[in-house]
C-alpha positions in Angstrom: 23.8 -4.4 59.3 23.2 -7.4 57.0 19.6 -7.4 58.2 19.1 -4.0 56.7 19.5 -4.8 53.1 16.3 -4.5 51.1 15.3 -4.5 48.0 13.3 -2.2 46.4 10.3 -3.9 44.9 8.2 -1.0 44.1 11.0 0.3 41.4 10.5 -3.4 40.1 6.7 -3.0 39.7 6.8 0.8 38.3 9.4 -0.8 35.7 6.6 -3.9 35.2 4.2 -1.3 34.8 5.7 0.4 32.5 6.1 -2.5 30.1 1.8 -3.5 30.7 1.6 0.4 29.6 3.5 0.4 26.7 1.7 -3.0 25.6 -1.5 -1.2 26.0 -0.6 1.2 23.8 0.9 -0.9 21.2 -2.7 -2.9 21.1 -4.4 0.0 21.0 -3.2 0.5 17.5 -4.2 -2.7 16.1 -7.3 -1.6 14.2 -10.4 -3.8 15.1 -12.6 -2.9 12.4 -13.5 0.5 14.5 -12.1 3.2 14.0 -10.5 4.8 16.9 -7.9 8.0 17.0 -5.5 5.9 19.3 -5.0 3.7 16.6 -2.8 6.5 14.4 -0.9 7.0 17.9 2.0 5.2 17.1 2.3 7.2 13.3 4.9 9.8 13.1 5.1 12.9 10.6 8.5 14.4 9.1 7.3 17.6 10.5 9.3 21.0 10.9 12.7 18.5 10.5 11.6 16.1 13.3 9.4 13.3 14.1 6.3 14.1 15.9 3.0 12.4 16.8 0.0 13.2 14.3 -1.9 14.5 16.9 0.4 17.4 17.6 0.1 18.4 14.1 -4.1 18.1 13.5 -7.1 17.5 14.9 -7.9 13.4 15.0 -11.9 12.6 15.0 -14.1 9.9 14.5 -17.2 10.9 13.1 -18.6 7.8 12.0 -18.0 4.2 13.6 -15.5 3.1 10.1 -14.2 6.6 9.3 -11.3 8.8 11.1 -10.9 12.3 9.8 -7.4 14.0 10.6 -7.7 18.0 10.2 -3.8 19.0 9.4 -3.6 22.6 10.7 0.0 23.7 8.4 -1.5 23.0 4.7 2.0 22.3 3.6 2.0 19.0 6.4 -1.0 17.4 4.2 1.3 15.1 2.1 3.9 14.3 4.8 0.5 13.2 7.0 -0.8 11.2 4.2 2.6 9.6 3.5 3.3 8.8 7.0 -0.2 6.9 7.7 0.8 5.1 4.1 4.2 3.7 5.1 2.9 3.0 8.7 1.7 -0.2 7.8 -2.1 0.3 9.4 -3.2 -1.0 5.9 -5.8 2.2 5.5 -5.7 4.2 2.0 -5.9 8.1 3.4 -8.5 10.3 1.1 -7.8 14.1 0.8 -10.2 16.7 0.8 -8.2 20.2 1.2 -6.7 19.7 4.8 -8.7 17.1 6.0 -7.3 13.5 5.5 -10.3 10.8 5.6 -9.4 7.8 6.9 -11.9 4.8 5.5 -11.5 1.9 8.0 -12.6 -0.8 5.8 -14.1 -4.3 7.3 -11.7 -6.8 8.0 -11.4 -10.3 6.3 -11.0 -13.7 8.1 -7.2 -13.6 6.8 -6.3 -9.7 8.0 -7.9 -10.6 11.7 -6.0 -13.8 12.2 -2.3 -11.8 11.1 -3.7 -9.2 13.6 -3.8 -11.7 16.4 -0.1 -12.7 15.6 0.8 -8.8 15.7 -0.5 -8.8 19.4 0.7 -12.0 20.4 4.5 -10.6 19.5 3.7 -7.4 21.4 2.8 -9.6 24.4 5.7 -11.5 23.9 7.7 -8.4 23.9 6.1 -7.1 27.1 6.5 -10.7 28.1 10.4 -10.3 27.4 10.6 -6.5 29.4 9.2 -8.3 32.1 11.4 -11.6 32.5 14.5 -8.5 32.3 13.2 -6.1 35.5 12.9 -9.9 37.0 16.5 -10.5 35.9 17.7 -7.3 37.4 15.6 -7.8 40.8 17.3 -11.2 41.0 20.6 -9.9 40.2 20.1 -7.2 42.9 19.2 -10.1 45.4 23.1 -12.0 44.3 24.5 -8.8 45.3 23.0 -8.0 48.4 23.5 -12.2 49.1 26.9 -11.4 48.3 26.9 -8.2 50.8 25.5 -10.1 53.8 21.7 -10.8 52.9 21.1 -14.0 55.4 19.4 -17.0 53.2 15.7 -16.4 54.7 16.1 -12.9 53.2 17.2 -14.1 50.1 14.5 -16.6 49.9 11.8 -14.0 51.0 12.9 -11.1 48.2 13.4 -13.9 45.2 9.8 -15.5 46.1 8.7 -11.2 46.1 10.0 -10.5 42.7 9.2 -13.9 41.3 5.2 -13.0 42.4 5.7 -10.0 41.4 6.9 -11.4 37.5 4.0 -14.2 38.1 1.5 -11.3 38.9 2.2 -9.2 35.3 2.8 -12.1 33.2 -0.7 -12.7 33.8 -2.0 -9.8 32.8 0.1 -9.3 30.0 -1.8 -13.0 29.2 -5.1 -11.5 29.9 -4.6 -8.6 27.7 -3.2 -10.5 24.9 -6.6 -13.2 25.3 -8.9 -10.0 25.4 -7.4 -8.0 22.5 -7.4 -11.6 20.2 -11.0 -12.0 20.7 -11.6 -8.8 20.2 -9.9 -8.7 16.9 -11.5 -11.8 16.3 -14.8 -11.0 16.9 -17.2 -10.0 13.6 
């Protein structure tokens, strides 16, 4: 019976995953001095009494390589759009024109780049962190089935799985973090 107990290392790496996904998305909204509709992914609008995603309440296009044009469907959403992008902290300065919100992405200085690159560093840290936890719970899985019965090969086997497994996406949260920085940092 003790040789049965097994843990399940593919929830581990869907949890992992999840953490390399949500870091992805979080870089994605770093601008770079292009403009890009993921980067307004993270806004939220006060919209019909609840938060909702700025592409569920226009149409986000990038017609030019520094401008990104939001076309708000519900006229009376225009200022709660234009407030929204304001207060998110993207440092861009919406434009009106009827519905349609123009979003100038201006080029970025020396000083703005180098804050960028410590924005993404704590977002790798922070995937860094989600990671070390679904590690922590693997291991803490592996205690219990030691505790259950798991013979000491088996323990040694799992806890050298799951620490390869941590090794595996620390490294690409690593990778990610190195990419995005020189690609903020690049002119």
């Amino acid at each position: 019976m003790a040789d049965d107990i097994e843990i399940d290392t593919g929830d581990l790496e869907r949890r992992m995953e999840g953490a390399m996904n949500s870091l992805k998305t979080e870089f994605a909204s770093l601008r770079t001095g292009r403009a890009s509709a993921s980067m307004l992914e993270p806004v939220q609008v006060d919209a019909y009494g609840q938060m909702t995603p700025i592409n569920q309440v226009g149409t986000v296009n990038v017609p030019e390589p520094r401008m990104v044009t939001i076309n708000v469907w519900d006229k009376g959403l225009v200022g709660k759009v234009e407030k929204a992008i304001r207060e998110s902290g993207l440092g861009i300065n919406p434009q009106l024109n009827g519905t349609i919100i123009m979003l100038p992405i201006p080029e970025l200085n020396e000083e703005r780049r180098k804050e960028l690159t410590k924005v993404a560093s704590q977002y790798a840290e922070h995937a860094r962190v989600a990671v070390r936890n679904v590690r922590r719970d693997g291991m803490d899985k592996i205690k219990k089935a030691k505790a259950d019965g798991m013979s000491e090969d088996d323990q040694k086997f799992w806890e050298t799985e799951v620490q390869d497994l941590t090794d595996r996406f620390i490294k690409l949260v690593d990778d990610a973090l190195e990419h995005k920085q020189a690609e903020i940092m690049q002119v």
